[in-house]
C-alpha positions in Angstrom: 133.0 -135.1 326.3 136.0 -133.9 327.9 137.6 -135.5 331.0 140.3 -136.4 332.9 139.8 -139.8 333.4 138.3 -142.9 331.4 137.7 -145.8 334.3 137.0 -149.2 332.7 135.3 -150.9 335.3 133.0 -150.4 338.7 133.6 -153.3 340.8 135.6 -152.4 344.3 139.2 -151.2 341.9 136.8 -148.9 339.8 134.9 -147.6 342.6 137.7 -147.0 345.3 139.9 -145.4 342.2 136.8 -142.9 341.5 136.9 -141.6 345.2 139.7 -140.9 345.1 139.2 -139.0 341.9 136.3 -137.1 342.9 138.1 -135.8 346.0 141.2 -134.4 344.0 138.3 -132.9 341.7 139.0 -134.6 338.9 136.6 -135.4 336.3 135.8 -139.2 334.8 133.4 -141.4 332.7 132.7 -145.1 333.9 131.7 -147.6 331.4 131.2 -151.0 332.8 129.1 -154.0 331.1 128.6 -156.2 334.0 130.2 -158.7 332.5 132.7 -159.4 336.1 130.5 -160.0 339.0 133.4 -160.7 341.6 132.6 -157.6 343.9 129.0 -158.4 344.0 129.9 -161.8 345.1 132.1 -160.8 347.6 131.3 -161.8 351.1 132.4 -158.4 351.6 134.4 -158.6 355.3 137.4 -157.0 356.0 139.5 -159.1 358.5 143.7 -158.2 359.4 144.2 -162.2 360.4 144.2 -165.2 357.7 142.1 -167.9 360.0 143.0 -170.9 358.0 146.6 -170.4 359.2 146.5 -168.1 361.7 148.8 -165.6 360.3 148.5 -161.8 359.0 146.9 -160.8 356.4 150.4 -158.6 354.2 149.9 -155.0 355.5 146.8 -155.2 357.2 146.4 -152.3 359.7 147.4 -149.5 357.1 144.8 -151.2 355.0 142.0 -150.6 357.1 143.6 -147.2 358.5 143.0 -145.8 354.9 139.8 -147.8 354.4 137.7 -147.9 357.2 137.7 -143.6 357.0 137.1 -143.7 353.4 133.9 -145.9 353.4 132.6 -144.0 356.5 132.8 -140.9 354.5 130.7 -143.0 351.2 128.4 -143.6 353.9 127.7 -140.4 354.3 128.3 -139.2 350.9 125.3 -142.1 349.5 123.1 -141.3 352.5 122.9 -145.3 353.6 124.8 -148.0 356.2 127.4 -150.0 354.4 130.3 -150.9 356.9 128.7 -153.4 359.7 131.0 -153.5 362.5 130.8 -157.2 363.3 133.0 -159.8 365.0 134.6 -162.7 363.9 134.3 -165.7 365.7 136.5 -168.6 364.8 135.0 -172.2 365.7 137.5 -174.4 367.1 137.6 -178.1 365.7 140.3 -179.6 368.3 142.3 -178.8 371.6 145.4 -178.5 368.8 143.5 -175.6 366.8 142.9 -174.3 370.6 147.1 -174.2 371.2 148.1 -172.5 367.3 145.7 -169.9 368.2 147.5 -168.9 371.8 150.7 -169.6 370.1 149.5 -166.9 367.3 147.9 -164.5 369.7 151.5 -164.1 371.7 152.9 -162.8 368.2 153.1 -159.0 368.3 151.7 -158.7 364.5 148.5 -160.9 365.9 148.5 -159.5 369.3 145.7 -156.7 369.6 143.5 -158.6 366.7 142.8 -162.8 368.6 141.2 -162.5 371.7 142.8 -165.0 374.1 139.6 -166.0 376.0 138.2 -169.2 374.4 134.2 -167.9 374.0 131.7 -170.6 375.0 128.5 -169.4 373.5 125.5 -171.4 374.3 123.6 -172.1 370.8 121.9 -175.3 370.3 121.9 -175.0 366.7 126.2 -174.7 366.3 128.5 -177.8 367.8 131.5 -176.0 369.1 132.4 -178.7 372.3 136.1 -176.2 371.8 134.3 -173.1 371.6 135.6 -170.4 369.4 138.6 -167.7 369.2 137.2 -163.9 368.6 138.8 -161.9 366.0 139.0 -157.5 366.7 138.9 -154.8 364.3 136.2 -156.8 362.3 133.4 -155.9 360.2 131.5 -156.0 356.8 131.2 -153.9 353.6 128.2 -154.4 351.8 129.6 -154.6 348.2 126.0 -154.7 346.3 124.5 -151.5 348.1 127.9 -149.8 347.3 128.0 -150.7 343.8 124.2 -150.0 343.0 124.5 -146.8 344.6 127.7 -145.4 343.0 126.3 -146.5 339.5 123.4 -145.1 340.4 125.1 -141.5 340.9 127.1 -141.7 337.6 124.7 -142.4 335.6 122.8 -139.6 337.4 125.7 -137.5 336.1 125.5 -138.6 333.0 129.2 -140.3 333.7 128.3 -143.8 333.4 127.8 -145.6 329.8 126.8 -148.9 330.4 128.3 -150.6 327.4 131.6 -153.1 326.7 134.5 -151.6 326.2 136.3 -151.9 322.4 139.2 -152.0 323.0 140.1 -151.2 319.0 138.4 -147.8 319.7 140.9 -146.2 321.4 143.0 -143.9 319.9 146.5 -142.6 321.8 147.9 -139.6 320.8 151.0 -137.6 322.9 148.0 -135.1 324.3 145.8 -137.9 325.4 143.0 -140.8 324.6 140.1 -140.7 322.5 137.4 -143.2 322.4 134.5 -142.6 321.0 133.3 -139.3 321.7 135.4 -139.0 324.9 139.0 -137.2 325.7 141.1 -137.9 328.6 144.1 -137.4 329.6 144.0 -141.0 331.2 142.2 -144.8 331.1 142.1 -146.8 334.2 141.5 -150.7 333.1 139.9 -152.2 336.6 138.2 -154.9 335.2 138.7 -157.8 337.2 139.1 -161.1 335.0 137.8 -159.3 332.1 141.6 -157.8 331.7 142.5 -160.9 330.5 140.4 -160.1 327.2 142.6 -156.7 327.3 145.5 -156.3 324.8 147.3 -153.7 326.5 147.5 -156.0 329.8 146.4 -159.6 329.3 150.0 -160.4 329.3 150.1 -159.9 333.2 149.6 -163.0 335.8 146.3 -162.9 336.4 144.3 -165.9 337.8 140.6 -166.4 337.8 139.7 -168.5 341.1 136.1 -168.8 340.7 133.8 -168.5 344.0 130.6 -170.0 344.8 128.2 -168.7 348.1 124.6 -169.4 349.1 122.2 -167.5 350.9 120.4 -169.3 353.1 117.4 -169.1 355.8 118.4 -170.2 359.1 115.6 -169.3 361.6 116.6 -170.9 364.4 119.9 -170.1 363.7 120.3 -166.4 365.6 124.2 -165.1 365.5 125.1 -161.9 365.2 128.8 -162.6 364.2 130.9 -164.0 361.9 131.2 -167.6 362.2 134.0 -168.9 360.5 134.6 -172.6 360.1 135.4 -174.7 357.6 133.6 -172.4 355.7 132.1 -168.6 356.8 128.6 -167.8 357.7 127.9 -164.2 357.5 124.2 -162.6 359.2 122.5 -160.6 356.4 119.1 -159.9 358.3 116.1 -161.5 358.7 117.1 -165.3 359.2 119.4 -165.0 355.9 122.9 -165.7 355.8 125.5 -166.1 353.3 127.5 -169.3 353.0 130.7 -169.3 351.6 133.1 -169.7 349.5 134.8 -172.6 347.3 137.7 -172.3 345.6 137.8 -173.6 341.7 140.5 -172.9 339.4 140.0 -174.7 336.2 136.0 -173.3 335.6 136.3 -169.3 334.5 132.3 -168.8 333.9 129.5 -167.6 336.3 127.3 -170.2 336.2 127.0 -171.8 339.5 127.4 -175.4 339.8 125.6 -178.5 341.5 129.0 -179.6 342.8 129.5 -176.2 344.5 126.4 -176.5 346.2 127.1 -180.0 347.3 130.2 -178.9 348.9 129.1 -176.3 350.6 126.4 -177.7 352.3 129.0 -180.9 353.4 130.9 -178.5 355.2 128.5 -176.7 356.8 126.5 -179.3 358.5 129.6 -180.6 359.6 129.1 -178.2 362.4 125.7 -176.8 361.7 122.7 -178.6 363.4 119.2 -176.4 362.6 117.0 -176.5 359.9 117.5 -174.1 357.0 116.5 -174.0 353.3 118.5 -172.5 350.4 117.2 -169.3 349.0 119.4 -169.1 345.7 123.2 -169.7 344.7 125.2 -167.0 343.9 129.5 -167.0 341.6 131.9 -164.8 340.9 135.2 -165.3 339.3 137.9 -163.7 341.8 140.6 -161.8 340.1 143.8 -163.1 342.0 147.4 -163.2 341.3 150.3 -165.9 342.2 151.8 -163.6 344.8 148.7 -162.4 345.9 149.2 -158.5 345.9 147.1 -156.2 343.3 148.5 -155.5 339.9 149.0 -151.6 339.4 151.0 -149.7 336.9 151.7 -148.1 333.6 151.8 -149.8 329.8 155.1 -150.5 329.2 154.6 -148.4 325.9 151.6 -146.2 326.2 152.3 -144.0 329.5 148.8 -143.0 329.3 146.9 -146.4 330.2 147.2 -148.2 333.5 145.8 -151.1 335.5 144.6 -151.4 338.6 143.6 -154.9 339.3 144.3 -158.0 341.3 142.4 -157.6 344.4 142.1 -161.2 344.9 139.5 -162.5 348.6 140.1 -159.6 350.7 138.9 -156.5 347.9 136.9 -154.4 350.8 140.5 -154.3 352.5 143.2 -153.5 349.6 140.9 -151.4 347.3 141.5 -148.1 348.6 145.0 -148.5 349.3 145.5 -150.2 346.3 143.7 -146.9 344.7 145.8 -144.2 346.9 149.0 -146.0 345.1 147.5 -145.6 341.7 146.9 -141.7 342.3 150.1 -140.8 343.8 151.6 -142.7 341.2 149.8 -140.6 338.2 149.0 -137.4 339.9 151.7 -136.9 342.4 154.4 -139.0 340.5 155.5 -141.5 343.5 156.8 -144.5 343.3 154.7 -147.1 343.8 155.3 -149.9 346.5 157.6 -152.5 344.5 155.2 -155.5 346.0 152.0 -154.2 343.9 153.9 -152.5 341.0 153.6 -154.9 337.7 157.1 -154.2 336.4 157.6 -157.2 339.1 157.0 -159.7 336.1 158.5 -157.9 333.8 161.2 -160.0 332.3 164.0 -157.1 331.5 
């Protein structure tokens, strides 16, 4: 087989890179294990504003300028609904959170995304006695339907091999890769934490922060936003939600955890006051980086392999951008920005 591209990898990176590839017309194979479950974890919402702090997310709005067209045109492309416009509605703990979030919305880089009319919804089942800030230009990708359905094509195509990738089978030569049976001119490693079993790029900075979520069933529940708290509580459909995330740094498997669950469900009925069950219990290790901007670029030595990676919480947002940079980089030769670029940590 004979193709342009070799992508390791079909998370959000792998995906958003083969767009972008199939609308230059360029030809790839996938191979992907489904060893690195981070995209499938994902809460999956794209949102400009950090709500923790109450600050903007790095270089949000030409993040969702090139997104939000891209995954319209996937929707259309895979026949199905995967961007759910819906808003954000920050629940307000004290008069104090109240005052940060007018003194944020007066900013100009926050202006047109906070909403400065505190919301006082009537719903038994919340306690919000200081109501809740709305965040604009909100909404939801939903990561599992996208990645069954764009495996599902490739391996349609015959462009998928489900398989891990050895590493030792690759042979460079000053025309191009081999491995295995395949030629290409190029390999894309977007592998999420599994670049840190890669020898051409495990050197780079790249932290696992593992994330646990559970989906509950909340019938008496009844939002149709984003309610973001202590923790977030996004409306799947049916009475479901999804509860999320935690944050661990030290445990880098996908086993979820009794202590995760615990914590969780502290938090939530911290502010939660119906009934619900747990349905299951979902983790994902996040693939995240000090400065928190993706890792993209070229082996040092071998011109022909790169890395797209790095995507960290807010992968619905940063993928295709992330992906454009990669392209133009290859294909068109531009520089990439120096904030994503991986000759950052390089020490000469």
């Amino acid at each position: 087989m004979k193709v342009d591209y070799i992508v390791v990898g079909s998370g959000l990176a792998g995906i958003l890179f083969c767009q972008r590839l199939k609308e230059n017309k360029k030809t790839f194979v996938v191979i992907d294990d489904a060893s690195q479950t981070a995209s499938k974890v994902a809460g999956g919402l794209y949102n400009p504003v950090i709500l923790k702090r109450f600050t903007p997310v790095w270089n949000a709005q030409t993040q969702l300028d090139l997104a939000l067209p891209i995954y319209k045109q996937m929707e259309k492309e895979f026949d199905m609904n995967l961007d759910y416009k819906i808003p954000i509605y920050r629940l307000f703990a004290s008069i104090e959170e109240q005052n940060n979030w007018f003194v944020a919305a007066d900013r100009p880089r926050l202006n047109k995304y906070l909403d400065t009319t505190i919301q006082r919804l009537s719903n038994p089942a919340i306690r919000a006695a200081f109501g809740y800030g709305r965040v604009n230009d909100t909404g939801r990708i939903d990561t599992i339907k996208l990645i069954k359905a764009f495996q599902a094509q490739q391996k349609s195509l015959g462009q998928f091999m489900d398989a891990s990738f050895d590493y030792e089978g690759i042979k460079i030569k000053d025309t191009g890769i081999c491995y295995k049976s395949i030629e290409a001119k190029y390999i894309v490693f977007a592998e999420g934490y599994g670049l840190k079993q890669n020898p051409y790029f495990n050197h780079l900075p790249l932290n696992g922060t593992k994330g646990e979520l559970l989906v509950i069933h909340a019938p008496n529940l009844n939002i149709d936003f984003v309610l973001k708290s202590s923790v977030f509580i996004i409306p799947l459909g049916n009475a479901l939600y999804l509860l999320g995330a935690t944050y661990e740094w030290n445990d880098k498997s996908n086993n979820t955890t009794p202590a995760a669950k615990s914590e969780l469900l502290n938090k939530v009925k911290s502010f939660l006051q119906c009934e619900f069950t747990v349905e299951h219990q979902i983790a994902g290790i996040r693939p995240t980086v000090i400065d928190r901007r993706p890792l993209i670029g070229a082996h040092k030595q071998h011109k022909r392999l790169f890395v797209l990676n790095g995507l960290g919480t807010r992968g619905v947002m940063i993928a295709p951008y992330a992906a454009k940079q990669l392209y133009d980089y290859i294909e068109l030769q531009k520089d990439l920005d120096p904030e994503v670029d991986i000759r950052r940590f390089s020490k000469d």
